[in-house]
DRENTIKE-55819 format. One record per atom (N, C-alpha, C, O): atom name; x, y negated, z. Coordinates in nm, 3 decimals, padded with zeros to 5 digits. Example, Ala and Ser with C-alpha at 12.3 -4.5 7.8 and 13.67 -1.06 7.14 Angstrom:
BEGIN
+------+---------+---------+---------+
| atom |      c1 |      c2 |      c3 |
+------+---------+---------+---------+
|    N |  01.319 |  00.569 |  00.780 |
|   CA |  01.230 |  00.450 |  00.780 |
|    C |  01.320 |  00.330 |  00.780 |
|    O |  01.424 |  00.332 |  00.846 |
|    N |  01.285 |  00.225 |  00.708 |
|   CA |  01.367 |  00.106 |  00.714 |
|    C |  01.290 | -00.003 |  00.787 |
|    O |  01.341 | -00.114 |  00.804 |
+------+---------+---------+---------+
REM end
This chain:
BEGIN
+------+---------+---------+---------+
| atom |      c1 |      c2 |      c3 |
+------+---------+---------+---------+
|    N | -03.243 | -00.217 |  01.342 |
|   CA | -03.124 | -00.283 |  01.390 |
|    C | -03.004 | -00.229 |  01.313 |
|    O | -02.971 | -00.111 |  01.322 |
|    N | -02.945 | -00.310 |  01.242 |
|   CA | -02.809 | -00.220 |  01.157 |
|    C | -02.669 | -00.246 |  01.210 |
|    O | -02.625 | -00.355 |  01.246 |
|    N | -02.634 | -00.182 |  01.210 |
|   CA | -02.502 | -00.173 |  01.289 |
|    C | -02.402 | -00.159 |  01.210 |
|    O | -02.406 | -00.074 |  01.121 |
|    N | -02.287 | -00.243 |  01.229 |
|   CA | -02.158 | -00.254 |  01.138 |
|    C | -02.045 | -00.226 |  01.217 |
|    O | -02.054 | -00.199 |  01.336 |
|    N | -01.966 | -00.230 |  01.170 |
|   CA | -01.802 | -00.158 |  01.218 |
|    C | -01.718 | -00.228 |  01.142 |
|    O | -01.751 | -00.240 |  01.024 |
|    N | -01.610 | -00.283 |  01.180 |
|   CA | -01.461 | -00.313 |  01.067 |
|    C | -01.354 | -00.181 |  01.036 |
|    O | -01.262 | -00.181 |  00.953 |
|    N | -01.388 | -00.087 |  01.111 |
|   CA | -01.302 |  00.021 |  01.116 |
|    C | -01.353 |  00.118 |  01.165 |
|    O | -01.442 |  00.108 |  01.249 |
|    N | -01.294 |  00.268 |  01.108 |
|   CA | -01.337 |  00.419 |  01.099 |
|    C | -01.352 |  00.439 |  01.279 |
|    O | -01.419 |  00.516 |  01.348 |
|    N | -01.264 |  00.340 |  01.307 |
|   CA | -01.212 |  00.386 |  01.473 |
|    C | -01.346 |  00.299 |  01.549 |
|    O | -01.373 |  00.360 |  01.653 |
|    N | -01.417 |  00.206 |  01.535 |
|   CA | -01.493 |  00.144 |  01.631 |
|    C | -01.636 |  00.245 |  01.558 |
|    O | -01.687 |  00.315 |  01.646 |
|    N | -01.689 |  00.257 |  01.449 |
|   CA | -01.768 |  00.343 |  01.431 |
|    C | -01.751 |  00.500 |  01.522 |
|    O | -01.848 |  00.573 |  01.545 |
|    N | -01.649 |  00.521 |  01.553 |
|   CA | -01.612 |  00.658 |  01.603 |
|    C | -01.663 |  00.660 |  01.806 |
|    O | -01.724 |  00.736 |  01.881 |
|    N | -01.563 |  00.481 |  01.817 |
|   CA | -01.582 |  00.483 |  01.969 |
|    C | -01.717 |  00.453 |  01.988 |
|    O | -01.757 |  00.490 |  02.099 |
|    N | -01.835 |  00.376 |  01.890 |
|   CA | -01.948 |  00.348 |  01.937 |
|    C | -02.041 |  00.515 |  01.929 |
|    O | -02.117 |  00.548 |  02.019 |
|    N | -02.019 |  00.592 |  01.823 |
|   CA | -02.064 |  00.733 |  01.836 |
|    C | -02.057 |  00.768 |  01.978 |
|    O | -02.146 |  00.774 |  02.062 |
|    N | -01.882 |  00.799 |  01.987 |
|   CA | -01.863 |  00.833 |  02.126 |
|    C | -01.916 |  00.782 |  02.276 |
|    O | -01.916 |  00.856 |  02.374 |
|    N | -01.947 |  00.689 |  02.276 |
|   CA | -02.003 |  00.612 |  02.380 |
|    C | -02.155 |  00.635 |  02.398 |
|    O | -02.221 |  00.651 |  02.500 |
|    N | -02.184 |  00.632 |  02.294 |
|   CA | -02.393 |  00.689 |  02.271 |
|    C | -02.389 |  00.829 |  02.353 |
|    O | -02.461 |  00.846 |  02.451 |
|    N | -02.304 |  00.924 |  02.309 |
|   CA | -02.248 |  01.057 |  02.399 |
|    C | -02.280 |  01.070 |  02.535 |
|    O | -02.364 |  01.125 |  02.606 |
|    N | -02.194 |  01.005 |  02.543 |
|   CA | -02.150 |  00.968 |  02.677 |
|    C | -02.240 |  00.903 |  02.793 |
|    O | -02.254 |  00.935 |  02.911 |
|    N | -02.287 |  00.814 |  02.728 |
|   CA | -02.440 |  00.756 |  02.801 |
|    C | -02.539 |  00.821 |  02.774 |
|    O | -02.650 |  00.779 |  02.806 |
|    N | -02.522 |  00.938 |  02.712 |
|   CA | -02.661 |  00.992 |  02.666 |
|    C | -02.670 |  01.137 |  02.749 |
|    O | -02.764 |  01.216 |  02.752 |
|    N | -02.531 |  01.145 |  02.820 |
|   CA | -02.500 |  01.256 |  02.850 |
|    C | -02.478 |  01.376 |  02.799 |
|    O | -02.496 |  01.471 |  02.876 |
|    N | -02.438 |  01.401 |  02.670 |
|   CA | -02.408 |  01.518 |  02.584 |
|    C | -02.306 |  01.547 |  02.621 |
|    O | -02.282 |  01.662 |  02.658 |
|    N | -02.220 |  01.457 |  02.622 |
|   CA | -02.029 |  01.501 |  02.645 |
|    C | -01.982 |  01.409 |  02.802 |
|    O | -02.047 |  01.314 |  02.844 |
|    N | -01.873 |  01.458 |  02.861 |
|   CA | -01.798 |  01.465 |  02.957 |
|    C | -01.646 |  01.349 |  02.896 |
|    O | -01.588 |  01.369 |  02.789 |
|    N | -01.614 |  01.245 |  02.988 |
|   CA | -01.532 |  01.165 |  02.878 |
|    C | -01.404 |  01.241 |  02.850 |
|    O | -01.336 |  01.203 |  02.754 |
|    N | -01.379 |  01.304 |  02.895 |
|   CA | -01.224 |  01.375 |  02.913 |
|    C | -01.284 |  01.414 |  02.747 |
|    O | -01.216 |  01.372 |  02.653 |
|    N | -01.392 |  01.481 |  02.722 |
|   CA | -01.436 |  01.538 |  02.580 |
|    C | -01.396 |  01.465 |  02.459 |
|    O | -01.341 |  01.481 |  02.350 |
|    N | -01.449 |  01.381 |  02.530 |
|   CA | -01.483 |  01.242 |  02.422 |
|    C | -01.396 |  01.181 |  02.334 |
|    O | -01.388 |  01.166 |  02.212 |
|    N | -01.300 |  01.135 |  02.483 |
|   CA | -01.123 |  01.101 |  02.444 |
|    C | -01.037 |  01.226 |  02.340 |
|    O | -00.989 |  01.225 |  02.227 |
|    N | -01.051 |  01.319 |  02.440 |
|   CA | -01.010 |  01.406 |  02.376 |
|    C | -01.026 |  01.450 |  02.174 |
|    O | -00.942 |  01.475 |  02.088 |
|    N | -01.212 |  01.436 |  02.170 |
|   CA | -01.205 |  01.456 |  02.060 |
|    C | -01.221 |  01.344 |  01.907 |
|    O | -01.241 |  01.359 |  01.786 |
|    N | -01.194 |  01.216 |  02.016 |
|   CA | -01.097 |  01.095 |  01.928 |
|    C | -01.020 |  01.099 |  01.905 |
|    O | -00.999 |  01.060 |  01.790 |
|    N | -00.894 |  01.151 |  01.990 |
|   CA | -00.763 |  01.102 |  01.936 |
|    C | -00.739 |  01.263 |  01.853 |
|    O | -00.642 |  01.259 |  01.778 |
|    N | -00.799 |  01.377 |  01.855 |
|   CA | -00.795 |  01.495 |  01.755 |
|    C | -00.825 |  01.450 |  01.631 |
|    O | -00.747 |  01.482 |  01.540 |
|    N | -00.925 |  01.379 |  01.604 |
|   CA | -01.055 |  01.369 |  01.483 |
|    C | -00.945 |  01.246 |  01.437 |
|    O | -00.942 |  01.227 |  01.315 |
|    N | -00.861 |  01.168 |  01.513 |
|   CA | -00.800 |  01.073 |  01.447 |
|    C | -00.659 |  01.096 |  01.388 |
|    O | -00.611 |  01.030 |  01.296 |
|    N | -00.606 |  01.188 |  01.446 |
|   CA | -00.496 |  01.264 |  01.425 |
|    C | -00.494 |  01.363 |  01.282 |
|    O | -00.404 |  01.375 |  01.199 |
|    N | -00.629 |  01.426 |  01.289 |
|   CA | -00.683 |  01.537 |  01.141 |
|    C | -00.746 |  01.442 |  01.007 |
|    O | -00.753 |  01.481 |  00.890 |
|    N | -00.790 |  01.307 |  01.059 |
|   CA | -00.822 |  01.172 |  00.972 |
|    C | -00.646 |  01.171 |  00.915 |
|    O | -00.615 |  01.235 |  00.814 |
|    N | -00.578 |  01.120 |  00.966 |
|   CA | -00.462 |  01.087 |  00.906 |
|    C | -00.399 |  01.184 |  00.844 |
|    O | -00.341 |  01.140 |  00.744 |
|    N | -00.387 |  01.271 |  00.857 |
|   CA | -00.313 |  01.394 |  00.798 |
|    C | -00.386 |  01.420 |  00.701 |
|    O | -00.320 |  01.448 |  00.601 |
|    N | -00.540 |  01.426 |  00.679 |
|   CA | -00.634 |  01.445 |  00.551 |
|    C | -00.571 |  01.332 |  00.466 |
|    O | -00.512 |  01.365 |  00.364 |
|    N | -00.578 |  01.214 |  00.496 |
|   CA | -00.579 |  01.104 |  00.439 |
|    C | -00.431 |  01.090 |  00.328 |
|    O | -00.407 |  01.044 |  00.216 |
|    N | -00.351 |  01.168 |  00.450 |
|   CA | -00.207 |  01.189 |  00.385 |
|    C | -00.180 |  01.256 |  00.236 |
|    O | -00.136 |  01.219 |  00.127 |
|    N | -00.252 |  01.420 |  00.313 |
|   CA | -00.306 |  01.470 |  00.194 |
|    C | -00.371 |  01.457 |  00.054 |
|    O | -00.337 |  01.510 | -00.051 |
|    N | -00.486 |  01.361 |  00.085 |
|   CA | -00.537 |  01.341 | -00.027 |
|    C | -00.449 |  01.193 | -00.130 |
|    O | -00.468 |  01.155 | -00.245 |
|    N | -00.381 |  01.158 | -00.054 |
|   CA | -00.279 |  01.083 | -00.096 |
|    C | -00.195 |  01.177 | -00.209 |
|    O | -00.208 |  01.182 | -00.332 |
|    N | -00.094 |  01.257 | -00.109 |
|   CA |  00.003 |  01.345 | -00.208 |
|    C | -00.100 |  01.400 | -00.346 |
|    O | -00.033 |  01.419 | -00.448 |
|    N | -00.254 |  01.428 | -00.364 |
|   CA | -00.289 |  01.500 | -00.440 |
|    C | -00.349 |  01.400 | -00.581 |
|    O | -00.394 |  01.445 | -00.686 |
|    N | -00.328 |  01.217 | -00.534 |
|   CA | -00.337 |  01.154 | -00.615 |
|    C | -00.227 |  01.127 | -00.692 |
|    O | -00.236 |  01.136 | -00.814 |
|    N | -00.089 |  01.085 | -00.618 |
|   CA | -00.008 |  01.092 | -00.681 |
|    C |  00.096 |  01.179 | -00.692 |
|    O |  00.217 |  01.163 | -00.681 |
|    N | -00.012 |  01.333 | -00.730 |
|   CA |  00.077 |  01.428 | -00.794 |
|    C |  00.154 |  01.516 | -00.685 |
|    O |  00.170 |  01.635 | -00.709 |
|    N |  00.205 |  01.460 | -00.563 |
|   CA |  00.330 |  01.504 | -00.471 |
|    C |  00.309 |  01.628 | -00.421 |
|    O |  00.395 |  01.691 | -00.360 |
|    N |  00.172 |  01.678 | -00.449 |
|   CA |  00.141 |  01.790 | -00.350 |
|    C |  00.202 |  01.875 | -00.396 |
|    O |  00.264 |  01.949 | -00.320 |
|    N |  00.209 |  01.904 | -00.579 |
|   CA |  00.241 |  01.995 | -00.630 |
|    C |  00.426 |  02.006 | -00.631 |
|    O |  00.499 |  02.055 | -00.717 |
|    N |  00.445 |  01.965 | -00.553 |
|   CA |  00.642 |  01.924 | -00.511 |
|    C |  00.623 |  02.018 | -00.404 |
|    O |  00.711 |  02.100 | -00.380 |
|    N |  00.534 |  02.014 | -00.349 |
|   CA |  00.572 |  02.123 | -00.199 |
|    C |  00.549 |  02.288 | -00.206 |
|    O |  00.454 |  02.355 | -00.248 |
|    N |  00.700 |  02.331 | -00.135 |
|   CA |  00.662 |  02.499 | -00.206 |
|    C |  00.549 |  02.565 | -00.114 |
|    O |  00.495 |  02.484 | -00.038 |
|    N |  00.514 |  02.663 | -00.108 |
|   CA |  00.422 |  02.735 | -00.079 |
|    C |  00.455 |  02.875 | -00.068 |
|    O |  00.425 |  02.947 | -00.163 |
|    N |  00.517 |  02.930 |  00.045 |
|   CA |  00.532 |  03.073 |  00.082 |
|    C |  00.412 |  03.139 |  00.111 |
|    O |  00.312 |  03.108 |  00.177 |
|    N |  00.459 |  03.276 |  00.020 |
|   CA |  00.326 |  03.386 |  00.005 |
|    C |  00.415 |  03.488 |  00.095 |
|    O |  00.538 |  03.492 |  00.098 |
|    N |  00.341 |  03.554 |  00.152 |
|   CA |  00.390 |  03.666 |  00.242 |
|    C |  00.275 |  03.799 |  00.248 |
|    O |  00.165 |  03.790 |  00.302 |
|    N |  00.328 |  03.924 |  00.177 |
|   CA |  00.243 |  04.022 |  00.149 |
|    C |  00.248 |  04.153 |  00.265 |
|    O |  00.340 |  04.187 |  00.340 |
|    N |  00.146 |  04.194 |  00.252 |
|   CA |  00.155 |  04.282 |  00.409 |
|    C |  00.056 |  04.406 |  00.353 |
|    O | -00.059 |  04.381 |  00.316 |
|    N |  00.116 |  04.551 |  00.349 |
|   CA |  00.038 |  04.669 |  00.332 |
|    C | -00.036 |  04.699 |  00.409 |
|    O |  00.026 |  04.740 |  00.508 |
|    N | -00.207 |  04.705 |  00.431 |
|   CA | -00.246 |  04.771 |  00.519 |
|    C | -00.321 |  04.912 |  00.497 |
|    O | -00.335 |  04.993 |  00.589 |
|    N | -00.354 |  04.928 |  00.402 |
|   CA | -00.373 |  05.082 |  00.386 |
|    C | -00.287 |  05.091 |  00.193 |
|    O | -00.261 |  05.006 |  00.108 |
|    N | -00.272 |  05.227 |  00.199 |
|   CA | -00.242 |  05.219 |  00.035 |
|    C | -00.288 |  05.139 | -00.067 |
|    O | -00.222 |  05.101 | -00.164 |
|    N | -00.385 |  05.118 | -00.046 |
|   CA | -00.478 |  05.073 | -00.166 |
|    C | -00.509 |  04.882 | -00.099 |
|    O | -00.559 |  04.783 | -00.152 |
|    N | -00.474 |  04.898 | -00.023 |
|   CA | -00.543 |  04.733 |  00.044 |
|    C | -00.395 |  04.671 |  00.134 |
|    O | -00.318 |  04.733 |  00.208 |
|    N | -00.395 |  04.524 |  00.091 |
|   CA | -00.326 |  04.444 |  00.118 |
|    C | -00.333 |  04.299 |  00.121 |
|    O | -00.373 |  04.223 |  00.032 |
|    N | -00.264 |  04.259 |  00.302 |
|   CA | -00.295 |  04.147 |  00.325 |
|    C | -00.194 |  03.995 |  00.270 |
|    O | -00.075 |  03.975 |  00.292 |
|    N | -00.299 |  03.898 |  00.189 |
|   CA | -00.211 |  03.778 |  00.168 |
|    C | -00.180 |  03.644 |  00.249 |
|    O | -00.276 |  03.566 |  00.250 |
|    N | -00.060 |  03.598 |  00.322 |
|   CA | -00.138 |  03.500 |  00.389 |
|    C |  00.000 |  03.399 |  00.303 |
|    O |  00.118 |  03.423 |  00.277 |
|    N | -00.085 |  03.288 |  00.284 |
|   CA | -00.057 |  03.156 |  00.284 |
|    C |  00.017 |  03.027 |  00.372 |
|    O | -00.068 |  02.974 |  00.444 |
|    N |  00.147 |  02.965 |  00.385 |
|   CA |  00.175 |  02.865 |  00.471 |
|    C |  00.092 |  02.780 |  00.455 |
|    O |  00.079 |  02.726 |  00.565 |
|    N |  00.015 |  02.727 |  00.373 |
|   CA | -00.037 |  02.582 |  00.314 |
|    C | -00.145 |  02.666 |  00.233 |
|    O | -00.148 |  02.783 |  00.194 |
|    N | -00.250 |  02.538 |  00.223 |
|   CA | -00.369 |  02.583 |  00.124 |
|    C | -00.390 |  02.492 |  00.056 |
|    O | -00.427 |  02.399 |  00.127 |
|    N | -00.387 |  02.458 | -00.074 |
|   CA | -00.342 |  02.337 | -00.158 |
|    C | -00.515 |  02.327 | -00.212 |
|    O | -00.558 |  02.212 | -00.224 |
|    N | -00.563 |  02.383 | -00.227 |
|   CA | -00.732 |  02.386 | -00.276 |
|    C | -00.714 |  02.424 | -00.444 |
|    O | -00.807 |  02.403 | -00.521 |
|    N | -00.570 |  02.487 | -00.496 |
|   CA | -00.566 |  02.516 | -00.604 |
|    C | -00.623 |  02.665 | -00.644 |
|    O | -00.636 |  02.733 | -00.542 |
|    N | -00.662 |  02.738 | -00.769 |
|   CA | -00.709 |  02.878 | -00.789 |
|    C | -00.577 |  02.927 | -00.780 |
|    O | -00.488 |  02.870 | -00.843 |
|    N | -00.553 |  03.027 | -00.709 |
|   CA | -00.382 |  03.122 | -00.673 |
|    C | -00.464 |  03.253 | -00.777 |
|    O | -00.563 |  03.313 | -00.736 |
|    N | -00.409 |  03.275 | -00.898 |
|   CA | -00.390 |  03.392 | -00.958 |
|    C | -00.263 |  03.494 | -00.866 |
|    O | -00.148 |  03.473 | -00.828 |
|    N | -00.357 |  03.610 | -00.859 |
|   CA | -00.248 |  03.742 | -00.849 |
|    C | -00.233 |  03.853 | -00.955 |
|    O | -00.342 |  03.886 | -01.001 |
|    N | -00.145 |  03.908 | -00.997 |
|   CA | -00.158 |  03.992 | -01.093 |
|    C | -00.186 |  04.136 | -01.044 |
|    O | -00.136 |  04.168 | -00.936 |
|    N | -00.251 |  04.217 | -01.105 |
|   CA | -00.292 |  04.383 | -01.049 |
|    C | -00.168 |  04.451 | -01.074 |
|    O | -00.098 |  04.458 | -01.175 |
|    N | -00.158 |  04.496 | -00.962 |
|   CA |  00.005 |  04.623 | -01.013 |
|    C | -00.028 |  04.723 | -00.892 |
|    O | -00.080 |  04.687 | -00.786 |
|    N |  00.004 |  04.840 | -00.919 |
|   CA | -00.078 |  04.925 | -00.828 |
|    C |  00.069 |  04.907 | -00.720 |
|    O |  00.028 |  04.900 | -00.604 |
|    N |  00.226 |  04.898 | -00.726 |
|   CA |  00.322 |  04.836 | -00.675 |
|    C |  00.392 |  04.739 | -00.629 |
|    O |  00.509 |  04.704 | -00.639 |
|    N |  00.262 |  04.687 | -00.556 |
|   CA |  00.319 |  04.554 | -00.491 |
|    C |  00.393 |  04.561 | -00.409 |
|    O |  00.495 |  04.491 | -00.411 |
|    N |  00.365 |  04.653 | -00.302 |
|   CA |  00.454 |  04.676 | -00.170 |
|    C |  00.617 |  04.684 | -00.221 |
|    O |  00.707 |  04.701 | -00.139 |
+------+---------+---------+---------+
REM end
C-alpha cells in the first residue's frame, strides 16, 4: 500500500497519529513534538538557506575563553556555523 503526502506536515501528522493509535505516545506528546520538529524544520531550513546564498558568513560569531586549570581552557561558541575554527597555540591566552 504506498502512501503519499503533499506536504512535510501531513507526512508528520500521519506518523503522529500511527503513535498515537498504536499507543507509543500520549497526544499532549505528539502535539507537542509537532509543533517543536516544525519550529527546528524552519529554522534548519532558514539556515541552510543563509549557507547557499553565502549570508551565513555575514553573521559574527562571539568566542568567549575561560581558564580552567593553567594548562587547559574552555571555548564556547554563540553559533556553530559547521565551519573548521582554527586556534593558534600560545602558551598566553588567558
Amino acid at each position: 500500500m504506498p502512501l503519499q503526502w503533499t506536504t512535510c506536515f501531513g507526512a508528520a501528522d500521519q506518523a503522529g497519529l500511527s503513535r498515537l493509535w498504536g499507543g507509543l505516545h500520549l497526544s499532549v506528546d505528539d502535539l507537542t513534538g509537532r509543533l517543536v520538529g516544525s519550529q527546528r524544520g524552519r529554522g534548519m531550513w532558514n539556515l541552510a538557506q543563509s549557507y547557499f546564498d553565502s549570508s551565513v558568513a555575514n553573521t559574527p560569531v562571539t568566542l568567549a575563553i575561560r581558564a580552567l586549570t593553567p594548562f587547559g581552557y574552555e571555548l564556547r561558541l554563540d553559533r556553530f556555523r559547521g565551519f573548521i575554527y582554527r586556534l593558534p597555540s600560545n602558551k598566553s591566552l588567558a
